[in-house]
C-alpha positions, 0 to 999 in steps of 0.5 A: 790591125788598128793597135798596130796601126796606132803604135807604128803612128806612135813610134813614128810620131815619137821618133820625128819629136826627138829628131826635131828636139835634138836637131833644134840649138842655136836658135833656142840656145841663143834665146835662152842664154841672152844676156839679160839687159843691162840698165847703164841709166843706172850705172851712170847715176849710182856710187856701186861697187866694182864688184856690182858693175862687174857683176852687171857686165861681166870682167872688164876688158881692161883694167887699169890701177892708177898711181893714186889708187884709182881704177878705170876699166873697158868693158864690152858687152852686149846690150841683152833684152829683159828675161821674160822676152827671152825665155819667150822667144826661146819657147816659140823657138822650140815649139816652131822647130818641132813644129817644122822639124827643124827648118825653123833654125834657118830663121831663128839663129839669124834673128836670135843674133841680131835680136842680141842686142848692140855691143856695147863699149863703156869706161868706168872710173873707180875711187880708191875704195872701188866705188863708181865715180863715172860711167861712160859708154864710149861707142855702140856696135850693131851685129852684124847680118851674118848667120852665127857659127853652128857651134851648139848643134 
């Protein structure tokens, strides 16, 4: 009687930590997948490649060859947070959705969204060879207090 006692606890308890890991997402997704910080102190005082700065920020919005052989591109990004505060933020996430099997999400996918950071818009020039001439950010946007869509559910 105490042996089947012991596996009904079991299956239950195995059944309500799949549940809780299958319905936990958005929050621990966004967490995990936050884009990394990007140093623009950096950028705006090195000579690196397009390629780099593409690499940093992602493809440009927008691209523009000029008739002299320059280039200036728009880019957009998020500002992002350093990795280690991500992956932690990610772990509390999914330790708190097994926890309260999954009612935590109603917190942490609107704080994962505004914790992402400001967008940001810059304008990079390039000489003829591609490399950083100038690096300015135009604007800031902070995210709006909204829940995000529950696409990752």
């Amino acid at each position: 009687m105490r042996t089947q006692r012991l596996i009904a606890y079991a299956f239950v308890g195995l059944v309500v930590g799949i549940t809780a890991l299958s319905s936990s997402g958005c929050g621990v997704y966004m967490a995990f997948t936050q884009p990394p910080a990007v140093d623009t102190v950096g950028l705006e005082q090195g000579k690196v490649t397009r390629d780099v700065v593409i690499e940093r920020l992602g493809s440009p919005k927008s691209s523009v060859k000029n008739a002299d052989g320059t280039r200036e591109d728009i880019y957009e990004f998020y500002e992002g947070s350093k990795t280690g505060w991500s992956v932690g933020r990610g772990i509390f996430h999914l330790g708190a959705d097994i926890f309260t099997l999954g009612l935590w999400e109603a917190v942490a996918s609107p704080t994962e969204y505004l914790l992402k950071g400001e967008k940001i818009t810059a304008q990079a020039h390039f000489d003829t060879s591609d490399r950083l001439t100038s690096f300015t950010v135009l604007g800031r946007e902070k995210p709006q207090e909204e829940v995000p869509k529950q696409a990752h559910n």
